[in-house]
C-alpha positions as CSV (number, residue, x, y, z in Angstrom):
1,X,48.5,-90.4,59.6
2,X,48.3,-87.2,57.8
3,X,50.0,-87.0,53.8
4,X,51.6,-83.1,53.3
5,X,53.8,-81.4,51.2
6,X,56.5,-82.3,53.3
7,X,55.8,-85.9,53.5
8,X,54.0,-88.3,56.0
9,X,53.3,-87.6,59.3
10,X,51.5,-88.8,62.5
11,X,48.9,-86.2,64.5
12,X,47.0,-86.7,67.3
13,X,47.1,-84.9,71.0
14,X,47.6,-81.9,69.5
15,X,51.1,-83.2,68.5
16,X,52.9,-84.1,65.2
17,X,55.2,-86.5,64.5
18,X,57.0,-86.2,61.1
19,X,60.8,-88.0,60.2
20,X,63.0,-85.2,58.1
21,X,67.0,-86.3,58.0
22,X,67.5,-82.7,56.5
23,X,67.1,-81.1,60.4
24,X,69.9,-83.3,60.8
25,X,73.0,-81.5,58.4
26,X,73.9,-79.1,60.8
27,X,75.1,-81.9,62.7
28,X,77.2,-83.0,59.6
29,X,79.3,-79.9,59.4
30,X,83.2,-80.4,59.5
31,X,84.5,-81.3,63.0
32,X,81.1,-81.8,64.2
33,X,80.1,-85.4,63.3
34,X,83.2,-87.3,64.5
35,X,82.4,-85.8,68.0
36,X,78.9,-87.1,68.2
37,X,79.0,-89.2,70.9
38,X,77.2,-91.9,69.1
39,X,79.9,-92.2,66.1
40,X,82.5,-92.5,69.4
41,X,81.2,-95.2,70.7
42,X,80.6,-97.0,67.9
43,X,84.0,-96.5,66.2
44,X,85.8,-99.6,65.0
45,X,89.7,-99.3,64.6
46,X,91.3,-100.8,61.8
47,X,87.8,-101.8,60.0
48,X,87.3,-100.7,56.1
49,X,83.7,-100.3,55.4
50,X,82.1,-101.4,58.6
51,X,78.6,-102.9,59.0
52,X,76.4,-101.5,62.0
53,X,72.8,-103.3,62.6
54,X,70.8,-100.9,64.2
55,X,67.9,-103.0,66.3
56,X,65.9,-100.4,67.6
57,X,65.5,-98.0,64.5
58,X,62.8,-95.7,65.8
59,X,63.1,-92.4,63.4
60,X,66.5,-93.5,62.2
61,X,68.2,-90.3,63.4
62,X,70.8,-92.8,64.7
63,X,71.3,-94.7,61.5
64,X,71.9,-91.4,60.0
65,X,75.0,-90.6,61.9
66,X,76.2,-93.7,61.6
67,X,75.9,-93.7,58.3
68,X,77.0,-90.6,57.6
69,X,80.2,-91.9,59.4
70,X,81.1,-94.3,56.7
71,X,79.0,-97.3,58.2
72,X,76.8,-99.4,56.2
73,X,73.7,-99.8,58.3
74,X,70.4,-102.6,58.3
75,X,68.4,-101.1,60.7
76,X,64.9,-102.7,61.7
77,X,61.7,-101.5,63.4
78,X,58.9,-103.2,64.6
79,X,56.0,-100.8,64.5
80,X,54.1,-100.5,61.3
81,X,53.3,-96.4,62.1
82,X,56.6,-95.5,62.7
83,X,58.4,-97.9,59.8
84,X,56.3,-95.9,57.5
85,X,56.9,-92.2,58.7
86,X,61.3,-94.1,58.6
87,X,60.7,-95.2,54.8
88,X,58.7,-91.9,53.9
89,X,61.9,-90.1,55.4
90,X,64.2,-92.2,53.7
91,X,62.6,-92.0,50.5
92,X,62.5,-88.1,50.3
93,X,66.1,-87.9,51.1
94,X,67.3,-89.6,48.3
95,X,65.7,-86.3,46.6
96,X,68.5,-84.5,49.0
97,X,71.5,-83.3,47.0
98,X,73.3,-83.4,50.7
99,X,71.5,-86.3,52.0
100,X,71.4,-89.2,49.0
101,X,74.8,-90.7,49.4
102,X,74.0,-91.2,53.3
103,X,70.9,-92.8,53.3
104,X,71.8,-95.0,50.4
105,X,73.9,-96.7,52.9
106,X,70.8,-97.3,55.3
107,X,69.5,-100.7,54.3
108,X,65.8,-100.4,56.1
109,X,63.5,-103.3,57.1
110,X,60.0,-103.5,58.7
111,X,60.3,-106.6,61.4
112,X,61.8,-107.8,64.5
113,X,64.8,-107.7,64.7
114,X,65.5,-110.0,67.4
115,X,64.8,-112.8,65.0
116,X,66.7,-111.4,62.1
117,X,69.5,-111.8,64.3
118,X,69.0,-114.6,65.4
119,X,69.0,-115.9,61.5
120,X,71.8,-113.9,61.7
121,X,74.0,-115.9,63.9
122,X,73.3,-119.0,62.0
123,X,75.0,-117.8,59.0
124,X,78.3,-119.4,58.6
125,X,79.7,-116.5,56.1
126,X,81.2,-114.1,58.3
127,X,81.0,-111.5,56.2
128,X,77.7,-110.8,56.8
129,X,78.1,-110.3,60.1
130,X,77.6,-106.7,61.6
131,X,80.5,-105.2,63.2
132,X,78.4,-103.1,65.8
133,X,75.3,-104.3,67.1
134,X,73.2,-100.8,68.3
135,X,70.6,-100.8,70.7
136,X,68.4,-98.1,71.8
137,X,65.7,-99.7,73.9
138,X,62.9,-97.3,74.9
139,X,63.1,-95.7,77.9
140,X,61.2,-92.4,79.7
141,X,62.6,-89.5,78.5
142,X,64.3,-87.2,81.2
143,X,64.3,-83.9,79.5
144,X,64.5,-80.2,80.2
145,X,62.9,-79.8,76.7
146,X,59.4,-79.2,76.4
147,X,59.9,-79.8,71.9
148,X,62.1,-82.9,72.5
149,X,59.2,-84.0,75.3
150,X,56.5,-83.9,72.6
151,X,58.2,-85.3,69.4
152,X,58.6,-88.4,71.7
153,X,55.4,-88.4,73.3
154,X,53.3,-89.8,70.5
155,X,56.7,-92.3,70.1
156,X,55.9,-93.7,73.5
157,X,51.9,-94.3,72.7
158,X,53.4,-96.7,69.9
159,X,56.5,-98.2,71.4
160,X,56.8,-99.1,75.4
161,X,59.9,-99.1,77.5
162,X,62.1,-102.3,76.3
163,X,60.5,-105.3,78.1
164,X,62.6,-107.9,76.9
165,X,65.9,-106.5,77.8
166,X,67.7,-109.6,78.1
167,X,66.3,-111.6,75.0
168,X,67.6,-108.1,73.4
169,X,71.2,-108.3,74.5
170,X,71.4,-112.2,74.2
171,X,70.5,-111.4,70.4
172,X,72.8,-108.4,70.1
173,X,75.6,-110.8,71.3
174,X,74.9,-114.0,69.8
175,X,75.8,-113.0,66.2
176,X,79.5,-112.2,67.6
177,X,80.1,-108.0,66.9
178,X,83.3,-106.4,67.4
179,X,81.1,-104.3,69.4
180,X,78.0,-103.6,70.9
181,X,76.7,-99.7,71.6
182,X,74.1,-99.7,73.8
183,X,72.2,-96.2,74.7
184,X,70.9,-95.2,78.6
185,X,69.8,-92.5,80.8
186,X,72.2,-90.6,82.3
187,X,72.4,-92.4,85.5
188,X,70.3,-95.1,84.3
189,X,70.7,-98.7,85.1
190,X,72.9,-101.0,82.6
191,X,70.5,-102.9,80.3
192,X,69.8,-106.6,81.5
193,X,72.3,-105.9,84.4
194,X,74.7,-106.4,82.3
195,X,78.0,-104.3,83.1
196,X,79.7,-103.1,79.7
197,X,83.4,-102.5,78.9
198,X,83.3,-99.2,79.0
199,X,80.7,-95.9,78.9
200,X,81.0,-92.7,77.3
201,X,78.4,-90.3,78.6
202,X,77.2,-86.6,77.9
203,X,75.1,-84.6,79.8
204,X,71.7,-86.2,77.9
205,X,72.3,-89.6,76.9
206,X,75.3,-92.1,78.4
207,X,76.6,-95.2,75.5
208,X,77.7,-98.3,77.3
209,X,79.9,-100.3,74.6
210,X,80.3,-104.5,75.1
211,X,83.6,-105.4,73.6
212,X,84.0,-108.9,73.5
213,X,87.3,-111.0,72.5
214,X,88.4,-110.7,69.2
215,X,87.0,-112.6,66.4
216,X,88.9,-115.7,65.5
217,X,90.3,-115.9,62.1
């Protein structure tokens, strides 16, 4: 781990790894971030200040847009290396003029978050309750782009492909969302088997969305 001007980072293999949600404002720009594919799938209709658990946090580039999309967001990650080059990032964009209001709606935490939902789904106040459960298990990138390649490349020495695919779902389900967003491949195979309501896909990434029957009241 390497302390700079612009924050913390992770080097080795000739490759740095360093978490900045500032790359991300061009994606913010007016008519831009409702048609991220992401903040499609994971649109809730009729929901005032929805609640998204993100369970696979990674960088939290995720969170971000689905934060920045109104959603008040506890995202978890596992790894210690990468859950401190997240909370560096989230830290110095508080310092962000354009970034602040965002990230104060990402509510981070360094643990699994298999478990925490599993606490989760023993609560009996439903109002702590997320209303999209996201997953984005690991999985080998299939990339034209040799940047894109290496910012993940030192991701994949610290996290492996999802190995516990069903345990994840089973958890993702079992605290009851209006929805839950998980992200694939292309042409990859549904995660656990598990066939989903519906996909949206784009030419990189494809978002299979499990919408169960509504919540009683």
């Amino acid at each position: 781990m390497h302390v700079g001007e612009d924050g913390l980072s992770l080097v080795g293999d000739g490759m740095t790894l360093h978490a900045d949600f500032s790359t991300m404002l061009p994606r913010l720009r007016p008519g831009k971030l409702q048609n991220e594919l992401l903040v499609r799938a994971a649109k809730i209709k009729g929901v005032s200040n929805p609640k998204a658990f993100d369970a696979t946090a990674g960088l939290g580039e995720d969170s971000f847009l689905l934060a920045a999309a109104g959603f008040e967001v506890d995202l978890y990650e596992s790894d210690s290396v990468i859950a401190a080059l997240l909370q560096d990032a989230l830290l110095r964009a508080q310092e962000h003029p354009e970034l602040a209001k965002i990230v104060n709606r990402m509510h981070f935490h360094e643990g699994d978050s298999v478990e925490a939902l599993a606490q989760l789904a023993k609560s009996d106040n439903a109002d702590q309750l997320p209303d999209v459960v996201y997953l984005d298990p690991m999985f080998p990138a299939r990339t034209k782009s040799a940047a894109v390649k290496k910012k993940f490349q030192l991701l994949h020495h610290l996290e492996r492909p999802c190995s516990n695919q069903e345990e994840m779902l089973d958890a993702a389900l079992s605290v009851h969302p209006r929805k839950t967003v998980i992200k694939r491949p292309p042409k990859g195979p549904y995660l656990a088997n598990r066939k989903p309501s519906y996909s949206l896909a784009g030419k990189a990434v494809r978002y299979d969305c499990i919408v169960p029957p509504p919540r009683s009241s």
